[in-house]
C-alpha positions in Angstrom: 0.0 0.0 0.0 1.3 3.2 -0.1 1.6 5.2 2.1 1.0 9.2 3.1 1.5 9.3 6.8 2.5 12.2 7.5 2.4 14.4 4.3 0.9 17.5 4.6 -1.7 19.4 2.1 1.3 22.1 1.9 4.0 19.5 0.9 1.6 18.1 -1.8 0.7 21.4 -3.4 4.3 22.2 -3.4 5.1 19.0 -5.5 1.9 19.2 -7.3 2.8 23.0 -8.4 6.2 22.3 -9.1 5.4 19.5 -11.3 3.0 21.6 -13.5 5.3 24.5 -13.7 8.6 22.3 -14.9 5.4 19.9 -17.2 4.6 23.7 -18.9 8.4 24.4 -19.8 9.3 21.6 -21.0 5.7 21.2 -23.3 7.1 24.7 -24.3 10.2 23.2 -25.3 8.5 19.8 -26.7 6.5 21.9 -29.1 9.2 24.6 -30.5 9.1 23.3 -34.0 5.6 24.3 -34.7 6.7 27.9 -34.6 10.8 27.9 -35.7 10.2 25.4 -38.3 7.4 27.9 -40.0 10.5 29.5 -40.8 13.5 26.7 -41.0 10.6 25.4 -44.2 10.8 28.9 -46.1 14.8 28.9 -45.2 15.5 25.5 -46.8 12.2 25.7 -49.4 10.6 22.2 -47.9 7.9 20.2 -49.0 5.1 19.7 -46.9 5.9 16.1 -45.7 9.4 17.0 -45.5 7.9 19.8 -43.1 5.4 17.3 -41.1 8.5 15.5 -40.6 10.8 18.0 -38.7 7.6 19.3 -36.8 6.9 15.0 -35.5 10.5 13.9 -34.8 10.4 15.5 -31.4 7.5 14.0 -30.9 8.7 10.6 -31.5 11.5 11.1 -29.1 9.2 12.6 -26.1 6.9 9.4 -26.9 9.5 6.6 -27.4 11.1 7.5 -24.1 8.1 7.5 -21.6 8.0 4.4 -20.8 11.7 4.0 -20.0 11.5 7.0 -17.9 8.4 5.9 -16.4 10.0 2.7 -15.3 13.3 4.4 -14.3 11.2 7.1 -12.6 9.2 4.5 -9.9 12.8 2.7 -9.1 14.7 6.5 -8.2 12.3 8.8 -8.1 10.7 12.1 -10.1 13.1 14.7 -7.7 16.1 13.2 -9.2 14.9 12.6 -13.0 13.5 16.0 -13.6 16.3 17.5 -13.6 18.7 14.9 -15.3 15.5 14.9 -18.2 15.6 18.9 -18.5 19.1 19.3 -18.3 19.5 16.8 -21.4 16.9 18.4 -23.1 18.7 22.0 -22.4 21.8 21.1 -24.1 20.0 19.4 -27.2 17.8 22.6 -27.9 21.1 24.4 -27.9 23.0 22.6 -30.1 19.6 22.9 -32.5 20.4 26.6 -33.0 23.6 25.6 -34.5 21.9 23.3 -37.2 22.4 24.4 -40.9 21.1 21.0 -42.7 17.6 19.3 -43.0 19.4 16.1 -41.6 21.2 18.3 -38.9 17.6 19.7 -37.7 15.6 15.9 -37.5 18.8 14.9 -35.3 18.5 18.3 -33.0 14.8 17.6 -33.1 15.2 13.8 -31.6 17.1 15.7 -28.3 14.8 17.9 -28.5 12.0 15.4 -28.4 13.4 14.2 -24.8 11.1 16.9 -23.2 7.9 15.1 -23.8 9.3 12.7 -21.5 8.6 14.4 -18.7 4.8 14.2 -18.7 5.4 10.8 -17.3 8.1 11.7 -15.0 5.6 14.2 -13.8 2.6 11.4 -13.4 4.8 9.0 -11.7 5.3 11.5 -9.0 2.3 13.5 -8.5 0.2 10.4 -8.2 2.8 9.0 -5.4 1.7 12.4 -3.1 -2.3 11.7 -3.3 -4.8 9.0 -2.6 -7.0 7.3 -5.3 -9.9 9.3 -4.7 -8.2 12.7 -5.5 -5.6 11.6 -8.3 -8.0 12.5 -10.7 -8.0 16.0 -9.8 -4.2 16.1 -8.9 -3.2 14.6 -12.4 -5.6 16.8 -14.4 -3.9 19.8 -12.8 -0.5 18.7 -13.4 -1.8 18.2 -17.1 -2.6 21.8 -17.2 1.3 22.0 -18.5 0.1 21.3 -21.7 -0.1 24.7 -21.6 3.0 25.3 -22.7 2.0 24.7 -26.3 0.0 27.6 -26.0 2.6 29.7 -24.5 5.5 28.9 -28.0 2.4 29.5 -30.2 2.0 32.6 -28.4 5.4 34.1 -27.6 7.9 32.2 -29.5 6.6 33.8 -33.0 7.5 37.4 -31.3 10.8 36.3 -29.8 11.7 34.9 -33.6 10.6 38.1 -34.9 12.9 40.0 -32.4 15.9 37.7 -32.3 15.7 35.1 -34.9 15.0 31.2 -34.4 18.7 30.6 -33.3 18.3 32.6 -30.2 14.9 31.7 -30.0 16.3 27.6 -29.2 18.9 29.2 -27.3 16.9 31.3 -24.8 14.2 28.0 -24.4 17.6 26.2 -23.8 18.7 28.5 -20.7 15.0 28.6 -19.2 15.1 24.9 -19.7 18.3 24.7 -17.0 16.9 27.2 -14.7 13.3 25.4 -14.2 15.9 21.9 -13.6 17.8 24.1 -10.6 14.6 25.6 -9.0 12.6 21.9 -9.1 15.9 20.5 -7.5 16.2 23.2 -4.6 11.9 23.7 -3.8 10.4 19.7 -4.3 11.4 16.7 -2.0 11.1 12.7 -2.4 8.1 11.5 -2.8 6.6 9.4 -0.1 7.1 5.9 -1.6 10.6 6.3 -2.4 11.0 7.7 1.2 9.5 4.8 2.7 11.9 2.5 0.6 15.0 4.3 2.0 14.3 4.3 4.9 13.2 0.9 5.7 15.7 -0.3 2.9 13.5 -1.8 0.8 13.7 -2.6 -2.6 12.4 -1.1 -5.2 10.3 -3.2 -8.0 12.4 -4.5 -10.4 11.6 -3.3 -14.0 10.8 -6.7 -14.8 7.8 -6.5 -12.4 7.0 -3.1 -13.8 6.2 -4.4 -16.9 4.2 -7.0 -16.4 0.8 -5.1 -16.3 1.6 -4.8 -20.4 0.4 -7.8 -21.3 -3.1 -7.1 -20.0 -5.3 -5.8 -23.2 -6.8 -3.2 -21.1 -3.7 -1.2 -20.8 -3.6 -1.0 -24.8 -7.4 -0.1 -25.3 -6.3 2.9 -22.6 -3.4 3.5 -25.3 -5.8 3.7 -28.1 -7.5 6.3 -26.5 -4.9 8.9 -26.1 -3.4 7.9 -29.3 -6.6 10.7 -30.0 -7.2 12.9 -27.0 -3.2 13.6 -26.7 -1.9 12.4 -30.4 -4.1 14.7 -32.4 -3.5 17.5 -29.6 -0.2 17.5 -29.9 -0.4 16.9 -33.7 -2.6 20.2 -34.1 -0.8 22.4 -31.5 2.3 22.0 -34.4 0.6 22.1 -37.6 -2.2 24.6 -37.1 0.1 27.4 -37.2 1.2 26.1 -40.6 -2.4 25.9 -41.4 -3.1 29.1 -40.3 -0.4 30.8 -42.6 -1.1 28.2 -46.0 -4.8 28.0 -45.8 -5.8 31.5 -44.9 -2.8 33.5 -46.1 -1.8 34.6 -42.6 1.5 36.0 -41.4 3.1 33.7 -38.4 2.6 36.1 -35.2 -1.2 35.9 -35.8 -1.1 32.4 -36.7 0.3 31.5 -33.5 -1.9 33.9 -31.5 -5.0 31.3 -33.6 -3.0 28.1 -32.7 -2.7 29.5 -29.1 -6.3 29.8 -28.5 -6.8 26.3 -29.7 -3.8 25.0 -27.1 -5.0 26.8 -24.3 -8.5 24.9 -23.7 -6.7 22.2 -24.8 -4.7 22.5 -21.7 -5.8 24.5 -18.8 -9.5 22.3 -19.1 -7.7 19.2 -18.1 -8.3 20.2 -14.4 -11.8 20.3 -15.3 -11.7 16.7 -17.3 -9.9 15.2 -14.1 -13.1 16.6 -11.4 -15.3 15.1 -13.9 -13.8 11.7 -14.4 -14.0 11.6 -10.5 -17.2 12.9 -9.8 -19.3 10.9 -13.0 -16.6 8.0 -14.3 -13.8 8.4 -16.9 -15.6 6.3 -19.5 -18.4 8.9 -19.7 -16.0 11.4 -20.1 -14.6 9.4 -22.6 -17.9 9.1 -25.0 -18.5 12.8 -24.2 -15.2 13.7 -26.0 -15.6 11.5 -28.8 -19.0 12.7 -29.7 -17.9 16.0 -29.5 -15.4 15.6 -31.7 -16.9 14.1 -34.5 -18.9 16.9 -34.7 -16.4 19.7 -34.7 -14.4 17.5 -37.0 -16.9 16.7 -39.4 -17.7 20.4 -40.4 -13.8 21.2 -39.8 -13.6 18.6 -42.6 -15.7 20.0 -45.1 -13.0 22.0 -48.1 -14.0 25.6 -49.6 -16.7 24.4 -52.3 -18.0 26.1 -55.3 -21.3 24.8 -57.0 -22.6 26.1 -60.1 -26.4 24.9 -60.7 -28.0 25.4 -63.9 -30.7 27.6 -63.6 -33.5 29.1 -65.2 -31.6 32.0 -66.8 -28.4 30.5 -66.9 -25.8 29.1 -64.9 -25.8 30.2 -60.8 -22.9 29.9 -58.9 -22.4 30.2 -54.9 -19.7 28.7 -52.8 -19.4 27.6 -49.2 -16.2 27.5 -46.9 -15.4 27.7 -43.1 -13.8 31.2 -42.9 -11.3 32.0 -39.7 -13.9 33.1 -37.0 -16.0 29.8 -37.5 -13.2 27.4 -37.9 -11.1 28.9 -34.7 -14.1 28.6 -32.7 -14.7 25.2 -33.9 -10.7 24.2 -32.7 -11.3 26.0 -29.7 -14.2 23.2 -28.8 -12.4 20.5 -30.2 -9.6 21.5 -28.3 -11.9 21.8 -24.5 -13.2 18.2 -25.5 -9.6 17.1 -26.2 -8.2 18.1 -22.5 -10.9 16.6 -21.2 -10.2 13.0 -22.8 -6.7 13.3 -22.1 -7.8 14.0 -17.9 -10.1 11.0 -18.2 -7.6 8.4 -19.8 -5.0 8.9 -17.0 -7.7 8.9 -14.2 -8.0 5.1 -14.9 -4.5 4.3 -14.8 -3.7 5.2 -10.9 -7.1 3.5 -10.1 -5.9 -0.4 -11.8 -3.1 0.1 -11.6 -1.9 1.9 -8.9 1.7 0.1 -8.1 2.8 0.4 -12.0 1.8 4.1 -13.1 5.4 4.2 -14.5 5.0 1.6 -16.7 1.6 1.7 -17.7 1.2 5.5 -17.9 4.8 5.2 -19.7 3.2 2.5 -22.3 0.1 4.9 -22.9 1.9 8.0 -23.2 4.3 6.2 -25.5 1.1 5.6 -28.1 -0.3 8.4 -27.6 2.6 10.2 -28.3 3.5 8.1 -31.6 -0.1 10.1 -32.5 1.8 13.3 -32.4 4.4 11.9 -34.7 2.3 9.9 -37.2 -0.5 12.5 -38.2 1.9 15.4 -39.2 3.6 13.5 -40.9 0.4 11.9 -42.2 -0.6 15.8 -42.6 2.0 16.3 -44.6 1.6 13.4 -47.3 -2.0 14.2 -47.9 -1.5 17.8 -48.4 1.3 17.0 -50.7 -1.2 13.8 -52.4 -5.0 15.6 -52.1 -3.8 19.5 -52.5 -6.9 19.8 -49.8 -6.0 21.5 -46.8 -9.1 20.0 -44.4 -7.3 16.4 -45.4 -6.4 16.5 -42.0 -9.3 16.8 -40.4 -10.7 14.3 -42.5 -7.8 11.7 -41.6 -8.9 12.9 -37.5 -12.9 12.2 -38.4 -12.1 8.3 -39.4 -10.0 7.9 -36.1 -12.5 9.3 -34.0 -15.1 7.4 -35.4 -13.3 3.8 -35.7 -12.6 5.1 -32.0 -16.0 5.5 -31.2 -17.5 2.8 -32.2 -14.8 0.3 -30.9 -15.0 1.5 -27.6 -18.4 1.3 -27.6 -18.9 -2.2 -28.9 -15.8 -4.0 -27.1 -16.8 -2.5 -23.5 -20.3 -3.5 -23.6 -19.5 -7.0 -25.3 -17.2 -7.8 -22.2 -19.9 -6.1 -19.9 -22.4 -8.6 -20.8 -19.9 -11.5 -20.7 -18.9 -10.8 -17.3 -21.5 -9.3 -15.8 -24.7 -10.7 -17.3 -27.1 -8.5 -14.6 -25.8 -5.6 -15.8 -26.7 -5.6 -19.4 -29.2 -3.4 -19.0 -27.2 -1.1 -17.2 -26.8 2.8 -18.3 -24.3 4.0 -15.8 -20.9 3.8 -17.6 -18.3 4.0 -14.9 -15.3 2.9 -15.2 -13.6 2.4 -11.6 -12.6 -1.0 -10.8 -13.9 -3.2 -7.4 -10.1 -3.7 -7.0 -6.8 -2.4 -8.5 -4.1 -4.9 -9.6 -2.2 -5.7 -6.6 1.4 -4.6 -6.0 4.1 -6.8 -7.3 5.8 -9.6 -5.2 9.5 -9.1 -5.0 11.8 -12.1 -5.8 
């Protein structure tokens, strides 16, 4: 069991807080190329998979690594691997200001990429300083860093303006190193790790870690952020693109568009966490998806033109989404998206609540791969269809095959296991017991 004798309120808003701020910094960091590589494209004339591809290799990176630092971060600890992560990460972003070559940026971008690691590093301590009933909550906050795409959307375009993109990488690179010394000196061990030191346990062998993997539940969880965080994360790089080919828009007010997409898409994860507590993360789940198919399906719909033979010749009207409808349209997608992402990572603290590492590492590594697959996948059908709504179109079919495979497989197994229940309309999704805690050999 684990335990919290003796941690105060203050000590877990202090690591709570401290989480979220270094989670925002380095999402700043994670999502750089969605503003810089605007400009790195016009510098070295890409095409637009070329582009999808710088503006995903982080991605990849940041997605590739959280499980290993998920497992690494329940055996020593989040104090000590936030640091070591941002530090890293720091001197990568530097040596990205000194690139010259398309091949020179995709390697930059994979250090780069190293700060979406720390979402997990963040999980796996946050959830160590609260009890089941309030993890929810706690890990919705600390998703709240997601912000951080919404602050390089926002700021970086005027610091590239002002200094160029080579600073730009540079000055990310020195806030990076300060947020590692100030999480260092203000944040503590958590509670678990404390208890192993000082009754000299061991720690769970990553072995052990892993075994939770082989369950199919874990990868259903992974299906769901491939969405909720994949697309997000997809979006929060390539809508400033889209911004600037679609509607002809110079880059600062791009960004300021993209920003007000990230933003819901961040700071309402708090909210998606309260809810999952208070009504069950599977209804939070089908409230997001539904949501989404709307916003996407209209998002989705290219600039037409229809000429109709009429009574005195031909008559000719068009339809499109113009900027004000389709930025409010993100915006919701966006609220519904931080949601999701709240509601996938209630469940995981609930089943699984001696293997977040590895199991929040595992979904946060598919979900991730989301963020590196559809730009790219962006790319290709831009390049392929010459339609810029491709993209939402490509979004639509997920969500949908989404939808209704959730739907389907969950009550299929409900009826199989529970045969009084199939009747039942309450869709929670908070389990009689969690998975127990590993036996040490």
């Amino acid at each position: 069991m684990q335990t919290l004798e003796g941690v105060t309120h203050g000590q877990q808003r202090q690591a709570l807080g401290m989480s979220t701020l270094a989670f925002t910094v380095c999402f700043a960091v994670w999502t750089i190329f969605s503003i810089i590589g605007v400009q790195i494209k016009q510098e070295l004339g890409l095409s637009e998979t070329q582009f999808g591809l710088l503006v995903a290799t982080p991605v990849l990176t940041g997605s590739i690594s959280r499980i290993f630092l998920g497992v690494i971060t329940e055996k020593y600890g989040g104090r000590i691997m936030f640091p070591i992560q941002m530090m890293t990460t720091a001197l990568a972003a530097f040596l990205l200001s000194m690139a010259t070559t398309y091949s020179m940026f995709l390697l930059a971008a994979l250090g780069v990429g190293l700060a979406g690691g720390s979402f997990i590093i963040g999980i796996a301590y946050v959830s160590r300083w609260y009890e089941a009933k309030q993890q929810g909550t706690a890990l919705g906050i600390f998703g709240v860093g997601n912000m951080g795409a919404a602050v390089t959307n926002f700021g970086a375009p005027f610091l590239v303006v002002a200094f160029g993109w080579q600073q730009t990488a540079q000055i990310y690179a020195g806030v990076l190193v300060l947020m590692a010394i100030v999480f260092w000196v203000f944040t503590k061990d958590d509670p678990v790790l404390a208890e192993q030191r000082r009754t000299n346990s061991r720690p769970t062998s990553a072995l052990l870690q892993l075994e939770p993997l082989k369950n199919p539940q874990v990868w259903r969880f992974a299906v769901y952020y491939f969405f909720v965080f994949g697309a997000f994360v997809a979006l929060a790089n390539w809508l400033p693109r889209y911004y600037v080919g679609a509607y002809g828009m110079d880059l600062a007010t791009a960004g300021m568009l993209a920003a007000a997409y990230s933003l819901p898409a961040s700071i309402f994860r708090a909210l998606g966490g309260w809810m999952s507590d208070k009504w069950g993360a599977r209804f939070v789940m089908y409230l997001t998806f539904i949501v989404s198919l709307v916003c996407l399906f209209i998002l989705s719909y290219p600039e037409t033109r229809y000429i109709v033979s009429g009574i005195d010749g031909p008559i000719e009207f068009s339809f499109g989404i113009g900027v004000p409808l389709f930025a409010c349209l993100s915006i919701g997608l966006g609220f519904v998206m931080s949601l999701g992402k709240a509601a996938v990572y209630k469940h995981i603290p609930v089943y699984y609540p001696h293997h977040v590492g590895s199991v929040g590492g595992l979904v946060g590594m598919i979900g991730g791969l989301g963020g590196f697959v559809l730009p790219i996948s962006f790319g290709i059908m831009n390049d392929l269809t010459g339609v810029w709504t491709s993209c939402f179109m490509l979004m639509f079919l997920i969500v949908l095959v989404s939808t209704l495979w959730m739907h389907f497989a969950i009550r299929r197994m409900e009826r199989k296991k529970f045969p009084q229940l199939a009747d039942e309309k309450h869709l929670s999704d908070v389990p009689a017991e969690p998975l127990p805690a590993p036996q040490h050999s």
